[in-house]
Every structure is written in structure tokens, then in C-alpha cells.
VOGU-3710 file (C-alpha; in Angstrom, 3 decimals, decimal comma):
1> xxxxxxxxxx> 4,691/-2,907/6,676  3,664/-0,153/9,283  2,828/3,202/8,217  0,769/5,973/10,850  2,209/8,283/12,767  6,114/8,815/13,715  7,106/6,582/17,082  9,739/5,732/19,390  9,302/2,525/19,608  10,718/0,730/15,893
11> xxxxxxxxxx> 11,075/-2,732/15,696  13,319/-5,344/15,019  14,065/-7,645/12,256  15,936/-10,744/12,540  18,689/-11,974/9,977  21,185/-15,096/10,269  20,761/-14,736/14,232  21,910/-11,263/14,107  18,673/-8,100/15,092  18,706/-5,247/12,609
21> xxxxxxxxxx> 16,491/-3,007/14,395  15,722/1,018/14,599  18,870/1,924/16,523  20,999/0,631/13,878  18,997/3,099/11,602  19,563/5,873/13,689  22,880/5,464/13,946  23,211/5,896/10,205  21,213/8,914/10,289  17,979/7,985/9,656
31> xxxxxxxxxx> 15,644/10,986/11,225  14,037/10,245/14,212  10,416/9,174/12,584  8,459/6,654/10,847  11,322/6,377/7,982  12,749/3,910/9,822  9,538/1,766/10,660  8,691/2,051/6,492  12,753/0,659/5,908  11,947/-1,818/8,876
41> xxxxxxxxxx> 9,171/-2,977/7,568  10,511/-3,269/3,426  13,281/-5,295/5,020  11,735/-7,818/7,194  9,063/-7,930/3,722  11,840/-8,512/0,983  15,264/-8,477/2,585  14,820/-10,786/5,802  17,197/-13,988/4,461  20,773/-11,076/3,679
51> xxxxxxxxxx> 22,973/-10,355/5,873  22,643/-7,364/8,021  26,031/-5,548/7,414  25,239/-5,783/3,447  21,698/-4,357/4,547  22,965/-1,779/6,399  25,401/-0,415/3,353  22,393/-0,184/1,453  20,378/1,758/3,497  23,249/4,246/4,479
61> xxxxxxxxxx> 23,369/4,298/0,400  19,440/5,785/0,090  20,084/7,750/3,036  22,700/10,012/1,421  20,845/9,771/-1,953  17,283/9,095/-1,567  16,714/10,074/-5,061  18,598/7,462/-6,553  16,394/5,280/-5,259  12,992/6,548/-6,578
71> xxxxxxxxxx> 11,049/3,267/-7,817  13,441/0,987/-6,352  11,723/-2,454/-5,421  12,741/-2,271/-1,908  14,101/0,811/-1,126  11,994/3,510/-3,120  9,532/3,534/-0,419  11,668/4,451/2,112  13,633/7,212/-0,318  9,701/8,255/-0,502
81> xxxxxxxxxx> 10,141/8,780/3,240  12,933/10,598/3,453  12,046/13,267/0,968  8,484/13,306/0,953  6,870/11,752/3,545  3,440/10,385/3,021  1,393/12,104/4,985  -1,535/9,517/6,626  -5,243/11,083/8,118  -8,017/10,237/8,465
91> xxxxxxxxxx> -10,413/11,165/5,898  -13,903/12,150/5,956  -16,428/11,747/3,322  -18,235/14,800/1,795  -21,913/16,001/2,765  -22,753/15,709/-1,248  -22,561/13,123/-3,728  -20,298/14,187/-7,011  -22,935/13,633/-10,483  -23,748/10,388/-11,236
101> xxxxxxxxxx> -26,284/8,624/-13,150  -27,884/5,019/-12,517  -29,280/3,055/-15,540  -32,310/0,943/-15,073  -32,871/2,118/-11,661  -35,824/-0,283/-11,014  -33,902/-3,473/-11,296  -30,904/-2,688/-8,761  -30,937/-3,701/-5,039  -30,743/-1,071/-2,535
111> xxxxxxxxxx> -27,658/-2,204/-1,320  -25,543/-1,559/-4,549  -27,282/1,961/-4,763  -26,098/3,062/-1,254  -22,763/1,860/-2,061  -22,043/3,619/-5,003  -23,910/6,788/-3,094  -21,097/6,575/-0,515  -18,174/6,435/-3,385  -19,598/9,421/-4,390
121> xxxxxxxxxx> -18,747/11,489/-1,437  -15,162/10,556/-1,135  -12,691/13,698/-1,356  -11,262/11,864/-4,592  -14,474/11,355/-7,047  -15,411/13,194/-9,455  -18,118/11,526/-11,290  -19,979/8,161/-10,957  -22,650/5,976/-12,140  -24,110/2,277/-11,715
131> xxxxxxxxxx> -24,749/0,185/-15,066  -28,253/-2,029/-14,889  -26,748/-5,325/-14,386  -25,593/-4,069/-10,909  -25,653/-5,748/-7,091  -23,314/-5,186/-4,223  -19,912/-5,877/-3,872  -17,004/-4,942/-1,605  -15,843/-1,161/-1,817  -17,928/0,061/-4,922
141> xxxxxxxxxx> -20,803/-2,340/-5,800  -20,559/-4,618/-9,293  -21,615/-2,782/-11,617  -20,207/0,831/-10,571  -17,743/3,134/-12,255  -16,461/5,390/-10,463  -14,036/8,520/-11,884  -11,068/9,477/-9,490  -8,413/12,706/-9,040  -5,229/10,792/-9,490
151> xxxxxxxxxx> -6,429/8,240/-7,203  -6,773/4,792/-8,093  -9,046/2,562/-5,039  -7,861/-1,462/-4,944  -11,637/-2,689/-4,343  -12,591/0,157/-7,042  -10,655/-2,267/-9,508  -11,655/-5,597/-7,759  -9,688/-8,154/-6,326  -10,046/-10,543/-9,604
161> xxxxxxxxxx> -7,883/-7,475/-11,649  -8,398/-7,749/-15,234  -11,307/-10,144/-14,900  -12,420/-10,191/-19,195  -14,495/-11,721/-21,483  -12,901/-13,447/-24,941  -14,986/-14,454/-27,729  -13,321/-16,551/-30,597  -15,667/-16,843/-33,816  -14,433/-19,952/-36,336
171> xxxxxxxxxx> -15,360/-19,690/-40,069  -17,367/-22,502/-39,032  -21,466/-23,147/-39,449  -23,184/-23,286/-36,275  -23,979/-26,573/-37,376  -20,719/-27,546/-36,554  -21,864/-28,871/-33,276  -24,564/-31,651/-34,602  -23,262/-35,033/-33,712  -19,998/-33,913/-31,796
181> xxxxxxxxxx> -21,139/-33,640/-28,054  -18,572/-36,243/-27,163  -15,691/-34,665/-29,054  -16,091/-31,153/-27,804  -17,014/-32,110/-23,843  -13,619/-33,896/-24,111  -11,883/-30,795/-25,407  -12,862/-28,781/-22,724  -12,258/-31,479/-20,749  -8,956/-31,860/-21,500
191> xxxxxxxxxx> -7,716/-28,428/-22,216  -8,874/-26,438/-19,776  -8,509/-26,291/-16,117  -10,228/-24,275/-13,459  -9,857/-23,539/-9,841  -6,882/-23,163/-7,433  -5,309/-26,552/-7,881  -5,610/-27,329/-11,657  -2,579/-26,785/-14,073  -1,645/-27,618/-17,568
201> xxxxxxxxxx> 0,988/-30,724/-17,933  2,145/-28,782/-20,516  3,258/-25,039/-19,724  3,451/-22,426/-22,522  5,792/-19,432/-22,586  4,220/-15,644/-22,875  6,022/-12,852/-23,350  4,685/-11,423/-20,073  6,397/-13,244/-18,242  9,709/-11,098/-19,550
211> xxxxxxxxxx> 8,337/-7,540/-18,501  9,912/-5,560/-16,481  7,581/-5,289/-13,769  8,332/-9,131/-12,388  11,995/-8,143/-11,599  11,237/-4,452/-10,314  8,397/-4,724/-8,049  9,688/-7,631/-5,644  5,426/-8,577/-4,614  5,407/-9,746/-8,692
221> xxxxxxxxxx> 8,685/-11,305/-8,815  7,868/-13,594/-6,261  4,494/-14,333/-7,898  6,422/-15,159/-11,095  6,506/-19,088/-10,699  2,749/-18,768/-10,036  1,369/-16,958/-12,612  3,502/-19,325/-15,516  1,897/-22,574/-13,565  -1,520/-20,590/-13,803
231> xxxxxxxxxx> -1,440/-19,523/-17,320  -4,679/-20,418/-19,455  -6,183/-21,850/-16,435  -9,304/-20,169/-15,328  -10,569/-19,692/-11,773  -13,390/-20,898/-9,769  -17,027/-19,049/-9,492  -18,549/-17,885/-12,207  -15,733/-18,092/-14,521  -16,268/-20,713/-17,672
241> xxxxxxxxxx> -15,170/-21,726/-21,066  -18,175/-22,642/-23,377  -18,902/-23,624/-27,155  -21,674/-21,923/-28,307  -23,518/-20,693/-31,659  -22,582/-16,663/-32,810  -25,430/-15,340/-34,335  -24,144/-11,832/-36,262  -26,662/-9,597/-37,452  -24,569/-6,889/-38,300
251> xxxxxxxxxx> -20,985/-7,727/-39,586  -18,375/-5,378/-39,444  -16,111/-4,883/-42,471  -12,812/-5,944/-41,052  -14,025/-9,395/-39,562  -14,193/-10,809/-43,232  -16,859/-13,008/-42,512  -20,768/-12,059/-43,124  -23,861/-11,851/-41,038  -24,978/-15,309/-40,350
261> xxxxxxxxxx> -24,760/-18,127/-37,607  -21,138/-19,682/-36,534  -19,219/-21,559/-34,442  -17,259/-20,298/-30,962  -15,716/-20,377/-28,002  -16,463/-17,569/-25,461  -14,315/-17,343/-22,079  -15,103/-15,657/-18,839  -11,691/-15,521/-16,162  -9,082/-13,096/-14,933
271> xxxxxxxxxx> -6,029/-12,870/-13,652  -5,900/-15,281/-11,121  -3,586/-16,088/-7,907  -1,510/-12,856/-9,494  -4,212/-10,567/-9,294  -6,179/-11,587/-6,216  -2,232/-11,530/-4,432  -1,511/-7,531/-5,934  -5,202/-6,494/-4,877  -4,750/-7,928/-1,361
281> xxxxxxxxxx> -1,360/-6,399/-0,985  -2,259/-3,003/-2,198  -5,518/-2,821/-0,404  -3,730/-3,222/3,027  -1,215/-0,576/1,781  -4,623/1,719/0,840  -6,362/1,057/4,057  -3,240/1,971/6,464  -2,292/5,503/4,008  -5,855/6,292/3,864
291> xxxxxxxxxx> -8,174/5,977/6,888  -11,556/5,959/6,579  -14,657/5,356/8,332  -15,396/1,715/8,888  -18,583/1,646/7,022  -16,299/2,938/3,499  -13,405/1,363/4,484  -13,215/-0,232/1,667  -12,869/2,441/-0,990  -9,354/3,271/0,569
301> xxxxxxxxxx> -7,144/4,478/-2,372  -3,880/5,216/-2,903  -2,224/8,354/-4,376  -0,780/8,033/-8,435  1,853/10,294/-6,956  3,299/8,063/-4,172  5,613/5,196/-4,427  2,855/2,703/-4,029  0,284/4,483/-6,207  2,968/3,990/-9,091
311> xxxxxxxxxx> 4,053/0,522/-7,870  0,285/-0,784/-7,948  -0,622/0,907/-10,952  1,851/-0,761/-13,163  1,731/-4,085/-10,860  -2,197/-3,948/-12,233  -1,533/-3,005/-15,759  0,146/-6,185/-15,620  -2,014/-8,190/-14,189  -4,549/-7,381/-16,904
321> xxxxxxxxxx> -2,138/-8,711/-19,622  -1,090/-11,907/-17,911  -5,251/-12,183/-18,101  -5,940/-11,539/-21,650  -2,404/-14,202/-21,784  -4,115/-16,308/-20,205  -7,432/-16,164/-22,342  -5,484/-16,215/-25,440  -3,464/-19,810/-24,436  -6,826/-20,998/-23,443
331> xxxxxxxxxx> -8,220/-20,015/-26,977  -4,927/-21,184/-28,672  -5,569/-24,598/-26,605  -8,874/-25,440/-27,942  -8,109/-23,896/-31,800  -5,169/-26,480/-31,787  -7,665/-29,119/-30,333  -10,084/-28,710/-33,043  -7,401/-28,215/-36,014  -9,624/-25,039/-36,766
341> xxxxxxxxxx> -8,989/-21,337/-37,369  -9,777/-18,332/-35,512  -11,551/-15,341/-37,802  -12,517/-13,202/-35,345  -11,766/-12,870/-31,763  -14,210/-9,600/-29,764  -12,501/-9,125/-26,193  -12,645/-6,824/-23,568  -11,429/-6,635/-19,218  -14,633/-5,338/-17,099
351> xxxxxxxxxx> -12,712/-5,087/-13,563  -9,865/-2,579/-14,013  -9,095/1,091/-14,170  -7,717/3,521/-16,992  -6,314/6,902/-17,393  -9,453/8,464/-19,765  -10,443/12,024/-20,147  -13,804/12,891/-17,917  -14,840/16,970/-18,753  -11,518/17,820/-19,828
361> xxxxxxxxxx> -10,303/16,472/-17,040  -7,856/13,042/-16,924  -9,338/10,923/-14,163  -9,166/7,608/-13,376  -11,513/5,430/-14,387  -12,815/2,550/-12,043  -15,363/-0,049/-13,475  -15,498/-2,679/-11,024  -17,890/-5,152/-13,192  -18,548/-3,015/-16,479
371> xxxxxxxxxx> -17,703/-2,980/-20,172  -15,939/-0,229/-21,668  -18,114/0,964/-24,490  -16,696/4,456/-25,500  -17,453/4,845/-29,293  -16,824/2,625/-31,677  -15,734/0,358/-28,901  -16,275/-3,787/-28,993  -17,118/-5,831/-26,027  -19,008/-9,103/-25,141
381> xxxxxxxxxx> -21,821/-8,780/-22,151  -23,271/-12,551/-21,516  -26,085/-13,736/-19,850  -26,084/-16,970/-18,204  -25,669/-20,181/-18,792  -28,873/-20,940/-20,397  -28,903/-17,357/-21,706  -27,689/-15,634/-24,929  -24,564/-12,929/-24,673  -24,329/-10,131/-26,299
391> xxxxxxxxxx> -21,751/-8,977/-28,820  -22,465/-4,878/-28,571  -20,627/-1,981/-29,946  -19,874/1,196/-27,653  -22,273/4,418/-28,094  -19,721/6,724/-25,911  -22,523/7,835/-24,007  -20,740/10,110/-21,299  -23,627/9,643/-18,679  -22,225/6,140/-18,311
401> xxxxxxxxxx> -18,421/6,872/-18,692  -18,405/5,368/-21,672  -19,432/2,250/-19,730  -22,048/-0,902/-20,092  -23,263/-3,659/-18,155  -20,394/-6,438/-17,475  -23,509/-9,331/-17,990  -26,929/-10,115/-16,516  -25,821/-9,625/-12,970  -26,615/-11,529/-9,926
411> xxxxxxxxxx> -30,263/-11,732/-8,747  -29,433/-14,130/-5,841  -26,402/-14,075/-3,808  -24,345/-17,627/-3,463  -25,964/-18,235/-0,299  -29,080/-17,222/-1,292  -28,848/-20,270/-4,186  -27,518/-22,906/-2,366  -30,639/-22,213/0,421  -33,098/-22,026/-2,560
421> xxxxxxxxxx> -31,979/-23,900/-5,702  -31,588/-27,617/-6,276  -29,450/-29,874/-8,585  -32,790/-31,285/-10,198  -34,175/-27,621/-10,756  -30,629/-26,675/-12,432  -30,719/-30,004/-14,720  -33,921/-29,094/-15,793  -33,240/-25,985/-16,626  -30,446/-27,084/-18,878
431> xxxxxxxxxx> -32,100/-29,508/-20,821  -35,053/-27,245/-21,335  -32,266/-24,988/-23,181  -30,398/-27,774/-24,612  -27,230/-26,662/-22,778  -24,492/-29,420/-21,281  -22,783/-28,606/-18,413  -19,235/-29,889/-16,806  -18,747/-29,100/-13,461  -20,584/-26,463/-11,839
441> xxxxxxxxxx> -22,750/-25,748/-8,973  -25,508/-24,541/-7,046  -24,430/-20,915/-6,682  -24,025/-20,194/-10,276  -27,497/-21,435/-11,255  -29,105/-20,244/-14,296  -31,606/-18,893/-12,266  -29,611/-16,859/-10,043  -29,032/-14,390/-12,835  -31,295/-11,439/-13,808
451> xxxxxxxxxx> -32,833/-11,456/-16,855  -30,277/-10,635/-19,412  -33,163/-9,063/-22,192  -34,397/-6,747/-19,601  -30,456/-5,990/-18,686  -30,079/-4,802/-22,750  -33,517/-3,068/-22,593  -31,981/-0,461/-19,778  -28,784/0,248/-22,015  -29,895/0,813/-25,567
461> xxxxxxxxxx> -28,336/4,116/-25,036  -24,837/2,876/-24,169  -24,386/0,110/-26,547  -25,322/-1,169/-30,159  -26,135/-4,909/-30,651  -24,140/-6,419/-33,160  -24,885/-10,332/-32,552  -25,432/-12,581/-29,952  -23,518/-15,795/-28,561  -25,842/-18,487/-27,126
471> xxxxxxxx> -23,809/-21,122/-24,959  -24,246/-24,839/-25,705  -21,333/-26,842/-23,631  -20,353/-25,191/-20,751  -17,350/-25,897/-18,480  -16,832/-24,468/-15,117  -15,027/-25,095/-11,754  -16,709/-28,137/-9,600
//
């Protein structure tokens, strides 16, 4: 799609042997400016295979009543054009940093610091801060949360969109696990699958699949077929599925079950080929609406008030329920496996944004890599593989945005592990916990993780501690 400045020169788009190009547009009316390369571009994007005379009726169709066509799948963005033209500059980043605040400051790499420092002086933020678990990322570091003016910023959100933690608790004794090592490797085994190529033989039906969204935005309608192959699969990296022991030290009331040790699963994965596809498409939309300097290129963002603004907001609203869909059939999987009941299930996304009130003001909230933990609020932080999690109840601190660490965070990058680490190293480290592992490798080594106690330590103002989860069999990607 080409967006910039208004030129002579449109192009062409082929269909059936026939050219649709900008002199057909102009012929119809279409003003002399880059409305016709935006309606060029949707075409040869959705439209290529139709005929051009059917084409052609259309487009005379939004050019008499561009407001008809507001939100339309192919043609709103060129109605958007017509009547409101979306004006594209480059921007410039403020001398000053908006307020922010950094928790456990000691612990964070430069790096991540300098990148949330440079979020802070777009013309969009408003407020920011950096939880302790944090290390650099693309756009704003892991770890940041960033509030926006009706703005919402693609690698603000992350590519993996509604990447989330699940935590299923069994009325179950911990000791549940004695003497079935076998069993349970073979249920993760067999029931879950990780990584680009791996699907279920067996594909379930969600009612996400039926929303609205995968017949209005055409990008998600053509990543229907994907996303039903990919549900309750998890990706590759540092995603996993694990048994472990719960250890609850302070029940709450509704969970009917008492403070004590139990059985559980716990799953780490998002939204996978549907997610990383809508955060690709809509950051090349952000970065040619919204130049910036090449070092912040990155943080491009894209107006709530402009046909793709909407379009990606509601294209990542529903990415983040095809992921907790796909959590759930993974956790439905292994229930059925095991012929046991769920009690209590803790969940919460940690790469998204939301619409929440910052000084009386509705912003957008980015946490790319950070639990919600406004008050009251539930969410599971793990550690490592070797390491406990953390099942922690929000403190609403407003310093934070109502915001915790997403887990331990990264002390070594993947390169960084595969140039330091070994597989004997790892395998001793696993039996010194007592932990299994299936699949797995060098750059998600227990050791490339900071140390998840200290993590907790710098945000006992954010978050409660309610229990822990300690894993036991772990499955990841190979």
C-alpha cells in the first residue's frame, strides 16, 4: 500500500490481463492526489483476482458516497481519503521525557532504559515506566508501559499480540505427581504442539472463529484457515506448557479450595501466526503514516481516529482472544487427558494495550512484557524453568500503571547463551531442581534468566503474593 505525499505518477494493477491503473480513477473523478495510490494500492492488496469493470463500479460507488463506506474492508480507507485525508510528516521527538518511573533500577541494562527514555519524548506519551524484570526489545523495551493520546504503537503492543500466561489448579495433592513421570511426559507429549509446523490431528471449534472481525477486516479473513489449524498450539521460544506443584498461601474465597499444595498446569504462548501477521501488517502501515527518526523508528503509531487505527485496534482485540482460545483448548486438552477437573484457573495477557483511565485522562495503555495488576487484579509472573512463579494480586499502584513484571526477564540475550551455555550445564541444572524437560534449547537456559526472588523484591509495592507455582515437567519447542 503507498501512502506519502500526493503524485503524478499512480500505478497500475493488473486483473485477468486487463491494467486498472490511475487514469481509470481519474476518469471517474477521483481528485488528482494520493486517493488514488491508497484505492490502487487496497486493490492490488485484496481485489487483484475481480474483474476490473466490477472494480471500477465500486469505486465510482465510494466516490459519490465516501461515507457509506466508513469501515469497509477494502474500501474504507480510501473513503478515509476522500473526506479526510491522512495527513503523513515527519515527526520529531520532544526535548523532555513525559513522568515515568523505573522499578528496581539497579538490575536493568542500559539499553532498555534508553529505550523507554526515547518513548517518552514522542508527541503521543503521556506517562511511562519500566517494571524490574526489564531488557531491550524492539520499539519500547520488555518490560515498558507506556500511556498514549489516542495512539496505539504496533511494537508498543509486540509482535506476539496477546502473548499470556494460564494457570490451571486441580483439586489435586501435589503429590499427585509421585510415580507418574511417564504418564504426564506423554500427555504433554501428545497434546500439545509447539512451533510453526506442529498441529493438532484433531481441530476444535471456538467461537472466535465466528466474530465479526474475520469477515470485515480482509488481513484476518485471510488468516482465518490459519489461526483454526493453530489453535491450542503454542509457539517456539520461550513459550511452554509445564506440570508443576501450586503452593497457596493465601486462598481467596471464591476459588473454593484452601491454602495448601496442589496440582497444575501453567502455560506461557500467544497468539501465534495471527498475531505476528496483524503486528507486521500494521507496523508497516505505522511506519509509512508516521515518520520518524531512524533511531525510534520503531515506536511508529497509528491514530485511534483513522481507518487503520480502528482496523488494528479491533484486529488486536482479537488476536488476544484467539490467544486466551488457544490457552483454554490447550488446558481443556490436558484436563481431558488426565480425566481431572479444573478448580481454579488465574490468567492474564502481558503484551497488549487497553483503553484505562491515566489522571483523568483515557489513554492507551501499552505494556509490551508486563502484568496488569490494577487493584484487586490476578495475574501469574514465572520465573524460569528451574524457578518458582508467582501467583500475585494487583496493588493499583499508579507509579507503575497499574503494572508488574511479566517474569524474571532475560539476563542473557539468545546469542549470548548459545556462545556461553552448554547442554551438560543445562542438564545439570535440571536435575539439581528435579525438573524434566522435553524439547528445549540453549537460548532458553535456566540460567539465562534473572533471578526471579530479586525480580519480586523490586515490586512489593505493585503486587501481593498469593502462592507460588514451581515447574516440574516442562515442554517447549525443540
Amino acid at each position: 500500500m503507498i501512502q506519502g505525499c500526493a503524485q503524478r505518477n499512480y500505478e497500475s494493477t493488473k486483473f485477468m490481463g486487463n491494467k486498472l491503473s490511475g487514469k481509470d480513477l481519474i476518469k471517474l473523478g477521483f481528485p488528482k492526489n494520493n486517493s488514488i495510490n491508497i484505492a490502487l494500492g487496497q486493490i492490488n492488496r485484496y481485489r487483484k483476482r475481480e474483474k476490473k469493470e466490477s472494480i471500477l463500479a465500486e469505486a465510482k460507488e465510494v466516490l459519490l458516497y465516501p461515507d457509506k463506506f466508513s469501515g469497509h474492508g477494502t474500501w474504507g480507507k480510501v473513503a478515509e481519503g476522500l473526506i479526510n485525508p491522512v495527513q503523513v510528516r515527519m515527526h520529531q521527538l520532544k526535548t523532555t521525557r513525559v513522568p515515568f518511573t523505573i522499578f528496581g533500577e539497579n538490575e536493568i541494562d542500559e539499553q532498555a532504559k534508553f529505550q523507554l527514555y526515547d518513548s517518552l519524548k514522542l508527541p503521543i506519551s503521556i506517562v511511562g515506566a519500566l517494571m524490574p524484570d526489564a531488557h531491550s526489545g524492539y520499539g519500547l523495551p520488555i518490560g515498558g508501559v507506556l500511556a498514549t493520546d489516542n495512539a496505539v504503537i504496533p511494537y508498543g503492543v509486540g509482535v506476539d499480540i496477546g502473548c499470556r500466561m494460564s494457570l490451571s489448579i486441580f483439586d489435586l495433592p501435589a503429590s499427585f505427581l509421585k510415580g507418574k513421570d511417564h504418564q504426564l511426559q506423554g500427555i504433554l507429549k501428545d497434546h500439545t504442539k509447539f512451533g510453526m509446523n506442529e498441529t493438532h490431528a484433531i481441530k476444535a471449534d471456538h467461537e472466535v472463529f465466528y466474530r465479526q472481525e474475520f469477515q470485515d477486516i480482509l488481513l484476518l479473513k485471510r488468516l482465518l484457515d490459519k489461526a483454526y489449524k493453530q489453535l491450542g498450539t503454542s509457539g517456539g521460544g520461550n513459550h511452554f506448557v509445564e506440570f508443576g506443584i501450586v503452593k497457596i498461601d493465601n486462598p481467596l474465597d471464591e476459588w473454593k479450595i484452601g491454602a495448601g499444595e496442589y496440582f497444575a498446569v501453567l502455560s506461557h504462548s500467544g497468539s501465534r501466526g495471527l498475531g505476528a501477521n496483524i503486528a507486521k501488517h500494521y507496523t508497516y502501515l505505522a511506519t509509512k503514516q508516521c515518520p520518524l527518526p531512524k533511531n525510534v523508528q520503531h515506536l511508529a503509531w497509528l491514530d485511534l481516529n483513522t481507518h487503520d487505527g480502528k482496523e488494528y485496534w479491533l484486529a488486536m482485540n482479537l488476536a488476544g482472544d484467539y490467544a486466551k482460545a488457544c490457552h483454554d483448548d490447550i488446558h481443556r486438552r490436558i484436563a481431558k487427558a488426565l480425566g481431572k477437573r479444573v478448580v481454579v484457573t488465574i490468567e492474564n495477557h502481558h503484551n497488549f494495550a487497553w483503553k484505562e483511565m491515566v489522571n483523568g485522562k483515557e489513554c492507551i495503555v501499552h505494556r509490551k512484557g508486563a502484568t496488569p495488576a490494577a487493584e484487586g487484579q490476578l495475574g501469574i509472573i514465572p520465573g524460569s524453568m528451574t524457578a518458582p512463579g508467582y501467583i500475585v494480586r494487583g496493588k493499583g499502584n499508579t507509579e507503575s500503571l497499574n503494572s508488574a513484571s511479566h517474569g524474571a526477564g532475560r539476563l542473557f540475550s539468545r546469542a549470548k547463551c548459545k556462545s556461553t551455555f552448554t547442554q551438560s550445564e543445562i542438564k545439570k541444572v535440571l536435575q539439581a531442581n528435579d525438573v524434566t524437560l522435553i524439547g528445549g534449547n540453549i537460548d532458553e537456559a535456566p540460567m539465562a534468566y534473572k533471578d526471579i526472588t530479586k525480580v519480586m523484591a523490586n515490586q512489593s509495592e505493585l503486587v501481593e503474593v498469593l502462592g507460588t507455582f514451581t515447574p516440574k515437567i516442562v515442554r517447549m519447542d525443540r
